[in-house]
C-alpha positions as a Python dict, from the first residue, in 0.01 Angstrom:
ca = {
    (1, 'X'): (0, 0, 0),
    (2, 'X'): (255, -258, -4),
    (3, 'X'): (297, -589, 183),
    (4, 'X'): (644, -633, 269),
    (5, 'X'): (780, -1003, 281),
    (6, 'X'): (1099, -1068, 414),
    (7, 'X'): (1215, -1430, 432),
    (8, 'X'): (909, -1609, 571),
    (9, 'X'): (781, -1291, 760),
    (10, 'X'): (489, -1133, 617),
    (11, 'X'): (448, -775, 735),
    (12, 'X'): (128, -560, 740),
    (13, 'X'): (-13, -311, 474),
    (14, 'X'): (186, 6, 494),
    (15, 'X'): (6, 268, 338),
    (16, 'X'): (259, 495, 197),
    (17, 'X'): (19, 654, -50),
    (18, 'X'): (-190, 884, 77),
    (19, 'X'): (-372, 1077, -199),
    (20, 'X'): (-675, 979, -57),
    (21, 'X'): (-624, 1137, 247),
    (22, 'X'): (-501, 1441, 148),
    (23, 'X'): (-853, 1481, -102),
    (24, 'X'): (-1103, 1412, 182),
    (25, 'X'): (-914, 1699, 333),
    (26, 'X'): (-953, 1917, 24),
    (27, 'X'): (-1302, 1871, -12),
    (28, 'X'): (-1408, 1932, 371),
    (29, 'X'): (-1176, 2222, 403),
    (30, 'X'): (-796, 2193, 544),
    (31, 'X'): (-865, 2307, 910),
    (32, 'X'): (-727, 2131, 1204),
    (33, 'X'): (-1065, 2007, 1286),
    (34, 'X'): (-1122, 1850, 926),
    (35, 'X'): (-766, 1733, 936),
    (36, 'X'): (-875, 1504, 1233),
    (37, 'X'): (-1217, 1405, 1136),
    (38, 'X'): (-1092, 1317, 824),
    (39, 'X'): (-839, 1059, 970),
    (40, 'X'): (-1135, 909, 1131),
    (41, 'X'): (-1287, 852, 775),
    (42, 'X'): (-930, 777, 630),
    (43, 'X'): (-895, 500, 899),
    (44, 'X'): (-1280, 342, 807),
    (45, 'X'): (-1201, 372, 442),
    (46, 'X'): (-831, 174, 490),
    (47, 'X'): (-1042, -92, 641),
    (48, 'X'): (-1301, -148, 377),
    (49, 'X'): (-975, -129, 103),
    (50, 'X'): (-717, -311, 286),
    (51, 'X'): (-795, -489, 603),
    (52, 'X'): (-826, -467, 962),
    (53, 'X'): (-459, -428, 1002),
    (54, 'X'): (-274, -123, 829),
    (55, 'X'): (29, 61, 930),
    (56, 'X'): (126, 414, 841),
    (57, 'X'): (421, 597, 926),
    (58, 'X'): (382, 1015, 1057),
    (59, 'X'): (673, 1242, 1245),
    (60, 'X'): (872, 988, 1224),
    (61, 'X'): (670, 721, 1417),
    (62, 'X'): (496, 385, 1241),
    (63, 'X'): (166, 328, 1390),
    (64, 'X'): (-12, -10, 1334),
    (65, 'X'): (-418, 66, 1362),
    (66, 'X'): (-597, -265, 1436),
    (67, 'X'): (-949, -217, 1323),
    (68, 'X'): (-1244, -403, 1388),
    (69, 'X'): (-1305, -676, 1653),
    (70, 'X'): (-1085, -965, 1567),
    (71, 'X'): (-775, -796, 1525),
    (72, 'X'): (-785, -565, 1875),
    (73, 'X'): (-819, -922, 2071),
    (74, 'X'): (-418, -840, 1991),
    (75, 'X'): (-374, -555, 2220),
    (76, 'X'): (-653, -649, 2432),
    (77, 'X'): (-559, -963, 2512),
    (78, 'X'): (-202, -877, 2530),
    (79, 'X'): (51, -876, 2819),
    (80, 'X'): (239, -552, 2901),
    (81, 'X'): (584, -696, 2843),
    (82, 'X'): (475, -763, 2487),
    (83, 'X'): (240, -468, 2407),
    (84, 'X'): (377, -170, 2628),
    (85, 'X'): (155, 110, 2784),
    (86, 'X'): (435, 314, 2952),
    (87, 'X'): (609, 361, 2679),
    (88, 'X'): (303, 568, 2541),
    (89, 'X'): (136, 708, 2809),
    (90, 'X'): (438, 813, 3077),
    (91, 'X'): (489, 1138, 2865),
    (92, 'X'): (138, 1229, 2901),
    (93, 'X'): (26, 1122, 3234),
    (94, 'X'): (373, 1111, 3464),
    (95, 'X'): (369, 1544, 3479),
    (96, 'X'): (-19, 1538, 3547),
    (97, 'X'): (4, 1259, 3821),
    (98, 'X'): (342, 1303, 3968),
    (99, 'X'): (622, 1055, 4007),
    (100, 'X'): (557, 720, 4119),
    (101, 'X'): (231, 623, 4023),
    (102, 'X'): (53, 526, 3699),
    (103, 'X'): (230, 487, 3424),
    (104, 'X'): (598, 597, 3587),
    (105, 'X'): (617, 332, 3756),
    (106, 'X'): (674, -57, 3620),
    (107, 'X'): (334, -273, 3500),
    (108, 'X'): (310, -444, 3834),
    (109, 'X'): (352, -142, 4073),
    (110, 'X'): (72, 74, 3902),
    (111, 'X'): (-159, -329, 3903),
    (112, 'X'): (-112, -281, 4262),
    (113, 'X'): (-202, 68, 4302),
    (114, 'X'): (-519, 36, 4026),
    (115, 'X'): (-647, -301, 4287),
    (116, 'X'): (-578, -65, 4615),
    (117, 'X'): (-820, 192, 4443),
    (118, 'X'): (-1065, -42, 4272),
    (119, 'X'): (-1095, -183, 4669),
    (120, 'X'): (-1339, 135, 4752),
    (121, 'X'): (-1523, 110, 4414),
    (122, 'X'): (-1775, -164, 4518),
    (123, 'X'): (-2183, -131, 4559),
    (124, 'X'): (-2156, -38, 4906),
    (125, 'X'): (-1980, 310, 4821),
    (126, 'X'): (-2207, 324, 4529),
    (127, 'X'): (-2496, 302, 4737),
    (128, 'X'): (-2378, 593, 4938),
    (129, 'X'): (-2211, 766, 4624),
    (130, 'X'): (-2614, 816, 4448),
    (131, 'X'): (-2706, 1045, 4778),
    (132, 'X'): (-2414, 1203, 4754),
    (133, 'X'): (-2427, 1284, 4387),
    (134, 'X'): (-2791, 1384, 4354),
    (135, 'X'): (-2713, 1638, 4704),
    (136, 'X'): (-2467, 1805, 4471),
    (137, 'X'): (-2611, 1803, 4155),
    (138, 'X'): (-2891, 1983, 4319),
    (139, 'X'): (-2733, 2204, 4500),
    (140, 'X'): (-2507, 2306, 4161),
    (141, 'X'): (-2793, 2370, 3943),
    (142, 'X'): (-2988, 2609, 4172),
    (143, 'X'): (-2740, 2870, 4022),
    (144, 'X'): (-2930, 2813, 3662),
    (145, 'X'): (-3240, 2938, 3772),
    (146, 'X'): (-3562, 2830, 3618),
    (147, 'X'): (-3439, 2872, 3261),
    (148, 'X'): (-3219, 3007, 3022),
    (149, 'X'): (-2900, 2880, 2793),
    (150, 'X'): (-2575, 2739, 2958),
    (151, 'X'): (-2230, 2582, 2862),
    (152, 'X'): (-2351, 2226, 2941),
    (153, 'X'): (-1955, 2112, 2926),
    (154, 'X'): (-1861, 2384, 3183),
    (155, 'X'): (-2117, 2294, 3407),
    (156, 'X'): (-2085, 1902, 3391),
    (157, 'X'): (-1696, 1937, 3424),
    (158, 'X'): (-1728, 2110, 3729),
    (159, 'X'): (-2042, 1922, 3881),
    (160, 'X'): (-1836, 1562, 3791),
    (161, 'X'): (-1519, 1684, 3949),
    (162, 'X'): (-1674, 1776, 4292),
    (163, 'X'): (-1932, 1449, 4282),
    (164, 'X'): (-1634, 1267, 4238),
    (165, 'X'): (-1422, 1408, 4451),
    (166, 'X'): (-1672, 1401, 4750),
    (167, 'X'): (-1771, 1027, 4653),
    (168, 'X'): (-1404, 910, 4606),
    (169, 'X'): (-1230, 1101, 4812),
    (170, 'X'): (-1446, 1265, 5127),
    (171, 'X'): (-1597, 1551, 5281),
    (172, 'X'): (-1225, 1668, 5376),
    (173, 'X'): (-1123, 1692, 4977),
    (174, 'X'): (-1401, 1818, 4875),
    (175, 'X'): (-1420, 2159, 5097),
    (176, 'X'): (-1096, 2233, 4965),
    (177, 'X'): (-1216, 2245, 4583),
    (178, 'X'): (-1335, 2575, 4422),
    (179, 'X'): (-1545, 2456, 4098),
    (180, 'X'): (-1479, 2736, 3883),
    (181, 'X'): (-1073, 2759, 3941),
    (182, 'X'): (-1057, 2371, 3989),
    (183, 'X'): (-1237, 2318, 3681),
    (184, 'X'): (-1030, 2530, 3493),
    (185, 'X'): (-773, 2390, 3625),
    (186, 'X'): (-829, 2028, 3520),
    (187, 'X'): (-958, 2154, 3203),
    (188, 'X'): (-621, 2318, 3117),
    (189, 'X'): (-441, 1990, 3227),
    (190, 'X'): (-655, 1785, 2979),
    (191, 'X'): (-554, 1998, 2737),
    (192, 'X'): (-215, 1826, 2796),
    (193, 'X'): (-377, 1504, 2654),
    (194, 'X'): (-323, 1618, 2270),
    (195, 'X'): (-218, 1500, 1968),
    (196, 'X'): (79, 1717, 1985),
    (197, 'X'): (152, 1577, 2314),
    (198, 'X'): (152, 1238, 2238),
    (199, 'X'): (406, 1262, 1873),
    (200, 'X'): (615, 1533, 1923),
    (201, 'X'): (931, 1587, 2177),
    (202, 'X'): (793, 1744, 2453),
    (203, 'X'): (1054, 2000, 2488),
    (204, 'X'): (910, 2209, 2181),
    (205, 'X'): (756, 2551, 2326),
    (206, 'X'): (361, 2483, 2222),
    (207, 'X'): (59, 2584, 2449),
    (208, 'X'): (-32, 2229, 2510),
    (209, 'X'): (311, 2131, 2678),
    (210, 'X'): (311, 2450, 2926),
    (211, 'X'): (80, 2250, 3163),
    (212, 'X'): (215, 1935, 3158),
    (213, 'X'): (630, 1990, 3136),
    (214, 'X'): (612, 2206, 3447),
    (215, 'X'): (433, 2057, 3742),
    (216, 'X'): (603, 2278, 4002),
    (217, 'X'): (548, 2588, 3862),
    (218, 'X'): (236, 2781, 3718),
    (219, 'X'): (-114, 2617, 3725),
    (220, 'X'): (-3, 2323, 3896),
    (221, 'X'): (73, 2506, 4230),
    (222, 'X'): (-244, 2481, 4312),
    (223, 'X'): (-218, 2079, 4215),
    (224, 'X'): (32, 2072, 4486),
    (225, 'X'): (-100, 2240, 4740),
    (226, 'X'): (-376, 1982, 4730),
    (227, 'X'): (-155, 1728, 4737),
    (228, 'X'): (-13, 1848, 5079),
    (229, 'X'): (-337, 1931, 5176),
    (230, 'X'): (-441, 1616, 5083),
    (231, 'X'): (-139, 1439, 5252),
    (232, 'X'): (-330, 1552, 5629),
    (233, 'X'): (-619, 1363, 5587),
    (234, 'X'): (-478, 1078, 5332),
    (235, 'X'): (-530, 781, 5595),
    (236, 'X'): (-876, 909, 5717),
    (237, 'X'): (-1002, 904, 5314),
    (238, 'X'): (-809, 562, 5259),
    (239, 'X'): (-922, 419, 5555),
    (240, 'X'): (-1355, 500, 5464),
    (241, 'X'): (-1324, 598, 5137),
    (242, 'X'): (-1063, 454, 4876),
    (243, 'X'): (-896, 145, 4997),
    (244, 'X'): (-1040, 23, 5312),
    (245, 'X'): (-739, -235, 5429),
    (246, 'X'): (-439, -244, 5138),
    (247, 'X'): (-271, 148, 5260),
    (248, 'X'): (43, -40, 5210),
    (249, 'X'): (227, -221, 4902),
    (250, 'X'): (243, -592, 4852),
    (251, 'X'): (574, -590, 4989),
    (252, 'X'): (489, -488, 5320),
    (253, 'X'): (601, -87, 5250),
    (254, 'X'): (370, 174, 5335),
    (255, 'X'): (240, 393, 5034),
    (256, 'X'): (433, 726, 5052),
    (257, 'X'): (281, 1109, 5051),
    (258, 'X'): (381, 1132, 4706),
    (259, 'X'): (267, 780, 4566),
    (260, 'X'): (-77, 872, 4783),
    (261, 'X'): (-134, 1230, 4680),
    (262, 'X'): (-50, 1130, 4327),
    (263, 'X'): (-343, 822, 4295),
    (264, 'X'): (-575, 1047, 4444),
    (265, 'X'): (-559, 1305, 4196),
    (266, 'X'): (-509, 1043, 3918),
    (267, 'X'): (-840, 867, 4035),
    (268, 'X'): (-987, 1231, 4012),
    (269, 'X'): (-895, 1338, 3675),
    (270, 'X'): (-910, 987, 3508),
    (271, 'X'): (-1250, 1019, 3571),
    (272, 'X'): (-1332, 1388, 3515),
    (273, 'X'): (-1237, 1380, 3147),
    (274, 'X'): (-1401, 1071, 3079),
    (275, 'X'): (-1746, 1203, 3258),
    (276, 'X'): (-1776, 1511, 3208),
    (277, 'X'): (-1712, 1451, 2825),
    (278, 'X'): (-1949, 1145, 2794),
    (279, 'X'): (-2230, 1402, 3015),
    (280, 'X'): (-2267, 1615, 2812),
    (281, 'X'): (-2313, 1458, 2472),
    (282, 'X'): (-2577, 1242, 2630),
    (283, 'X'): (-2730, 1607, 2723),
    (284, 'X'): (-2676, 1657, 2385),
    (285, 'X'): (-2864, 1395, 2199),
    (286, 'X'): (-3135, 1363, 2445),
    (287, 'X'): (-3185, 1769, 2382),
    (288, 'X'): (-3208, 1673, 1981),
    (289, 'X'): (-3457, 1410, 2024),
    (290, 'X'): (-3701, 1546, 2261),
    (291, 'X'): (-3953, 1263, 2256),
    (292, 'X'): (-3669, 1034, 2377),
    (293, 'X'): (-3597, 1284, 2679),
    (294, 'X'): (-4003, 1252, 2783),
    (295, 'X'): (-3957, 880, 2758),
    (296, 'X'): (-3688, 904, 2981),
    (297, 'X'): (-3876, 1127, 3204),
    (298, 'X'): (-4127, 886, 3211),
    (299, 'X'): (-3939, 618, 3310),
    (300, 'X'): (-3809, 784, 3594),
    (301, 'X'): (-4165, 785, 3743),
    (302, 'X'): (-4196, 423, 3647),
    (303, 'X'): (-3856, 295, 3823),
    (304, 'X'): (-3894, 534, 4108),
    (305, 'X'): (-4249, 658, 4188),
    (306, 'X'): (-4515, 932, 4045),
    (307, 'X'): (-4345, 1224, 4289),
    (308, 'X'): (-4029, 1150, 4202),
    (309, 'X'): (-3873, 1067, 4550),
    (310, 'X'): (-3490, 1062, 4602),
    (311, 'X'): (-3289, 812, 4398),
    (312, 'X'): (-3190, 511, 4525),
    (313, 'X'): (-2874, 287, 4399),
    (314, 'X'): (-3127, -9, 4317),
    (315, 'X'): (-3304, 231, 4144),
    (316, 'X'): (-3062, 315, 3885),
    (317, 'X'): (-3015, -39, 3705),
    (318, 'X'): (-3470, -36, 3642),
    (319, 'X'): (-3366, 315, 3414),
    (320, 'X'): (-3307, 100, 3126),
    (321, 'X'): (-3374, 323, 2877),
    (322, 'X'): (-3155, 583, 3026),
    (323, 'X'): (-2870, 335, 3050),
    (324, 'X'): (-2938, 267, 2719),
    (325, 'X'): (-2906, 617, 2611),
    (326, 'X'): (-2555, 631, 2796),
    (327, 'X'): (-2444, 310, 2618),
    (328, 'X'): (-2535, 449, 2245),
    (329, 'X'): (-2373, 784, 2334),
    (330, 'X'): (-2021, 610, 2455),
    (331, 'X'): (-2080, 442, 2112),
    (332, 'X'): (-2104, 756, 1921),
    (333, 'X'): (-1889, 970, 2127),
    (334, 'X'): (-1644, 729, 2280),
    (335, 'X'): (-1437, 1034, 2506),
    (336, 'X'): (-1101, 825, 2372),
    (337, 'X'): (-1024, 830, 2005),
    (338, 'X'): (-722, 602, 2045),
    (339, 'X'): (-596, 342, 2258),
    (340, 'X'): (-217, 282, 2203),
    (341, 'X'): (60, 22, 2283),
    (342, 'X'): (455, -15, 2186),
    (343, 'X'): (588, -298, 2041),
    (344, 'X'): (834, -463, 2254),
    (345, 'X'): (821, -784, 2097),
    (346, 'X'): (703, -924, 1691),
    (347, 'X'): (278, -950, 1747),
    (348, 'X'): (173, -1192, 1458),
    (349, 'X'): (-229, -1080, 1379),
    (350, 'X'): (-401, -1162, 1094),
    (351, 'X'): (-126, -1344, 938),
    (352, 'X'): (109, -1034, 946),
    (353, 'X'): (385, -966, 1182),
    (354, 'X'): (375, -630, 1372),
    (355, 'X'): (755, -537, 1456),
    (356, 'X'): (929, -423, 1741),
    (357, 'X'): (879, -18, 1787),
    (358, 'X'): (569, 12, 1603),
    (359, 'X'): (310, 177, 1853),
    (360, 'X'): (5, -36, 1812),
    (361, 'X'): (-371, 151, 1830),
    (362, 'X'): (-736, 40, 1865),
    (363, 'X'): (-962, 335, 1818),
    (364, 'X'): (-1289, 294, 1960),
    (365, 'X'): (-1422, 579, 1720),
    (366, 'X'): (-1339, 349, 1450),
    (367, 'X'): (-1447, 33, 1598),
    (368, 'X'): (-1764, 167, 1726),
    (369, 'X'): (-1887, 266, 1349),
    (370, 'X'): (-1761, 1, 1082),
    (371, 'X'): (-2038, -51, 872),
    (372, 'X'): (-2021, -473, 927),
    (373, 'X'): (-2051, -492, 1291),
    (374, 'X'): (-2320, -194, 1348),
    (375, 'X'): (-2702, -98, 1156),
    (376, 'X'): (-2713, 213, 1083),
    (377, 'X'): (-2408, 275, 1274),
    (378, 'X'): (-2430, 647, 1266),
    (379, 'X'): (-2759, 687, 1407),
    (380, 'X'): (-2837, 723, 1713),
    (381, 'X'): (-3085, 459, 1838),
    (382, 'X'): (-3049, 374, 2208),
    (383, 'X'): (-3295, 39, 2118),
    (384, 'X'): (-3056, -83, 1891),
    (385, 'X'): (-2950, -282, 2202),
    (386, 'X'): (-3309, -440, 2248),
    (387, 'X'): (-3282, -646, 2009),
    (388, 'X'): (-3071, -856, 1751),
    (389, 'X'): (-2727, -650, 1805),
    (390, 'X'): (-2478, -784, 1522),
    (391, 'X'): (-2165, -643, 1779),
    (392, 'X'): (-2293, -901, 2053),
    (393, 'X'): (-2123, -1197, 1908),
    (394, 'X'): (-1805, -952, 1849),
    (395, 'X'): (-1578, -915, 2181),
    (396, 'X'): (-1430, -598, 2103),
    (397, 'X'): (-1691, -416, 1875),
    (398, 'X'): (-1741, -192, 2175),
    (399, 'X'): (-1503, -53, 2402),
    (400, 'X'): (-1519, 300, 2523),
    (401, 'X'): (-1376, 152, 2882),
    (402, 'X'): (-1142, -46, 2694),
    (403, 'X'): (-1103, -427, 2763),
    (404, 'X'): (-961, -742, 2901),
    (405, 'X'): (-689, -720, 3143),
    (406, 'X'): (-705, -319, 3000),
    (407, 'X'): (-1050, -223, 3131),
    (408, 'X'): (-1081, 79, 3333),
    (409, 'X'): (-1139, 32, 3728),
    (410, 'X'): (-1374, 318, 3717),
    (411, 'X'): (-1642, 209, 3434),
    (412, 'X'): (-1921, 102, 3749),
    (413, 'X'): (-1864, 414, 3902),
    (414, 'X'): (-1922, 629, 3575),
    (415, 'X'): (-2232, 493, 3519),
    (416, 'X'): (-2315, 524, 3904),
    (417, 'X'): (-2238, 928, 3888),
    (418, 'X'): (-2386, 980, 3531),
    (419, 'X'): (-2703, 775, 3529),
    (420, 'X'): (-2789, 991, 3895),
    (421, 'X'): (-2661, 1269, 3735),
    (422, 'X'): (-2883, 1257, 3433),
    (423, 'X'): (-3160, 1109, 3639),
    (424, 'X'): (-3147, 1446, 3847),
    (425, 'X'): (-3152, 1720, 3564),
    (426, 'X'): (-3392, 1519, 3420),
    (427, 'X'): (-3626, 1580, 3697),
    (428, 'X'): (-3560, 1959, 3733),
    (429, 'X'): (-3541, 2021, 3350),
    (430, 'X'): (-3636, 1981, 3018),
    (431, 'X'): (-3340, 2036, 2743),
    (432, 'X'): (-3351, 2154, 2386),
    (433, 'X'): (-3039, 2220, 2123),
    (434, 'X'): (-3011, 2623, 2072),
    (435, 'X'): (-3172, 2684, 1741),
    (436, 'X'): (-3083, 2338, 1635),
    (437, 'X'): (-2741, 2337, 1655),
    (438, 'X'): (-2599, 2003, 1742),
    (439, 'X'): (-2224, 2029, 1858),
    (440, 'X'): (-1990, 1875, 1667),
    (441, 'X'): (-1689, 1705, 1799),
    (442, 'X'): (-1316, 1920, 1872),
    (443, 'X'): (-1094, 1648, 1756),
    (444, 'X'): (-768, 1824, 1812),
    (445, 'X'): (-709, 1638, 2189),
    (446, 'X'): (-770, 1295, 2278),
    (447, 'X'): (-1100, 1371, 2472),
    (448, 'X'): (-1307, 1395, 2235),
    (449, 'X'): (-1531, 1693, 2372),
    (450, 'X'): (-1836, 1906, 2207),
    (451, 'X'): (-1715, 2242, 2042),
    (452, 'X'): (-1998, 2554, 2154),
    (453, 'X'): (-2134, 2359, 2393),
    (454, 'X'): (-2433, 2576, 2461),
    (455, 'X'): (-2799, 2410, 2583),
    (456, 'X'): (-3120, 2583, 2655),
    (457, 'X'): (-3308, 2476, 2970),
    (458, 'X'): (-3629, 2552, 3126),
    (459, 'X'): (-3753, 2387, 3484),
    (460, 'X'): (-4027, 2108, 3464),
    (461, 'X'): (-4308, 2209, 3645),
    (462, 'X'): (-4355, 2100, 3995),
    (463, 'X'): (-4607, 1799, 4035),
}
């Protein structure tokens, strides 16, 4: 690595040497998969050799990885005119969402349309959201009989997409959703959110851009024929649902079909990927460590009574060790590898100057597993959080939601819908890993999601 100095400016490490890399890759076998684990490692071991601020440049593109708590305050604490989302994210989220929302529209539009959504995402919904959720996770897992082995992934994706959509949307969206083509669906526009998508042009012919780069045509049809569907009864779910009183922008201009049709899928999928994802891989490690899923069944007839009665929304923050559980596995499995900025103006971090076009990146898989902020930091211990936690005292040790002024509207609600979630299969099942095999992670999109993920069940007697 080199710092450059130019005049007074002292620039970052660049690592232009990357031997290193290329042995780890050598040694754990040259697949995709390895390639991307690997740069996981590769990023932990640039931080133990050169710092918590190293640059590297790949396709073309210089990428400045801020690692460990001190240095993402940068981006965290940053304002959008300095550190730029759109100029990362339109490419992958504009053909999902449509036109006019999110990230295709400027910083201060899309503020206003995340506040008119986070309007419906209070405790009052919530309290109405934990009968809804446990109705349908219920209903959903009567098709599993009383045991057997499943695609935990496949199920959760489809049980968090029609939770949320009944919570966050209403009865009316809902009854237009088909799980298994739906889920698919969703499931093939996540698959939009890859590497690929994100550092090459998006006019090259690979599988990942079909989705995406063609929202008339294909797969999306259906997308739009929700959206008009959606369009008839957009007021209705505003009015009860999403955003009680703000249907119309600061400026006095009512929202438009399109700008509606597209926040409603947008608050839809934003949260599918992340749930769904972060689901299972709690499933996961509570199915490895079977005395930790008893204590967890325990505790549900602590918080909520020996017969297990129907959950409650006050309930759900006396699960502590459940939440804990959750908290550990967004630790371990944060469902975002990297969270990413441009440049628009010099940053100064650390005593270096990041320039102007450098895309700037936090990775919560990094952050969540440097070896001087976290005890044996890959284990998974849910009461690491009882006690002394060194990452306390450290802002932005952990941040699977992201942080600051970046946090994402929907954290509350995720751990409304999963903690009921998990509370309810908890109830009706106990879990354990198919002859011991623990998933491990498919790092070649940005969700980080479990490869074979296949569980065995069998129903808890009745009491």
């Amino acid at each position: 690595p080199h710092n450059i100095q130019y005049r007074t400016v002292l620039y970052n490490p660049i690592i232009y040497n990357t031997v290193l890399y290329y042995i780890t890759l050598i040694i754990y076998n040259p697949s995709l998969y390895t390639v991307l684990y690997c740069t996981v490692l590769y990023y932990s071991i640039m931080y133990c050799s050169y710092g918590p601020v190293v640059s590297f440049t790949m396709v073309g593109k210089t990428f400045t990885y801020l690692l460990g708590s001190d240095s993402a305050a940068l981006m965290f604490n940053s304002k959008n005119e300095e550190l730029n989302a759109e100029d990362v994210y339109s490419r992958l989220t504009t053909p999902v969402f449509g036109k006019g929302v999110a990230y295709d529209v400027p910083n201060p539009v899309f503020l206003e349309q995340k506040k008119m959504l986070k309007t419906g995402l209070n405790i009052a919904h919530f309290k109405k959201h934990v009968e809804i959720i446990e109705e349908e996770t219920r209903e959903y897992f009567q098709r599993w009989g009383d045991s057997g082995e499943r695609n935990l992934f496949e199920a959760l994706s489809e049980l968090i997409i029609v939770t949320a959509s009944r919570c966050l949307h209403g009865r009316e969206i809902r009854r237009m959703l088909d799980e298994k083509n739906v889920a698919q669906l969703y499931a093939d526009l996540d698959g939009g959110f890859t590497h690929a998508a994100w550092l090459l042009p998006g006019w090259l012919p690979l599988p990942s851009f079909r989705y995406t780069n063609t929202p008339v045509h294909n797969k999306l049809k259906l997308i739009i024929k929700l959206r008009f569907k959606a369009m008839k009864v957009c007021w209705i779910i505003l009015k009860h649902t999403v955003t009680p009183v703000n249907a119309v922008c600061r400026d006095g201009r009512p929202l438009n079909d399109d700008e509606i049709a597209g926040m409603l899928i947008g608050l839809l999928l934003a949260g599918q990927h992340t749930s769904s994802t972060t689901s299972a891989w709690l499933g996961f490690f509570l199915a490895r460590d079977r005395p930790l899923q008893e204590r967890c069944f325990t505790e549900q007839k602590q918080a909520c009574g020996e017969h297990l009665p129907p959950l409650y929304y006050d309930q759900l923050k006396d699960l502590n060790l459940l939440d804990r559980c959750l908290k550990e596995t967004l630790r371990l499995r944060p469902p975002i590898m990297t969270m990413m900025r441009m440049a628009r103006t010099p940053q100064k971090v650390g005593g270096y100057t990041i320039p102007v076009g450098h895309q700037v990146c936090v990775s919560p898989t990094v952050n969540h597993r440097l070896q001087d902020t976290w005890t044996q930091r890959l284990d998974f211990n849910p009461d690491r959080y009882l006690g002394e936690n060194p990452a306390a005292g450290e802002k932005f040790a952990y941040i699977p939601f992201g942080a600051g002024r970046h946090r994402c509207i929907g954290e509350n609600f995720a751990y409304v819908q999963i903690k009921t979630i998990w509370s309810t299969m908890l109830r009706l099942y106990q879990f354990e890993l198919v002859d011991g095999y623990f998933p491990t992670v498919n790092y070649t999109t940005m969700i980080h999601t479990p490869n074979n993920p296949i569980i065995r069940y069998r129903r808890r007697e009745q009491h």
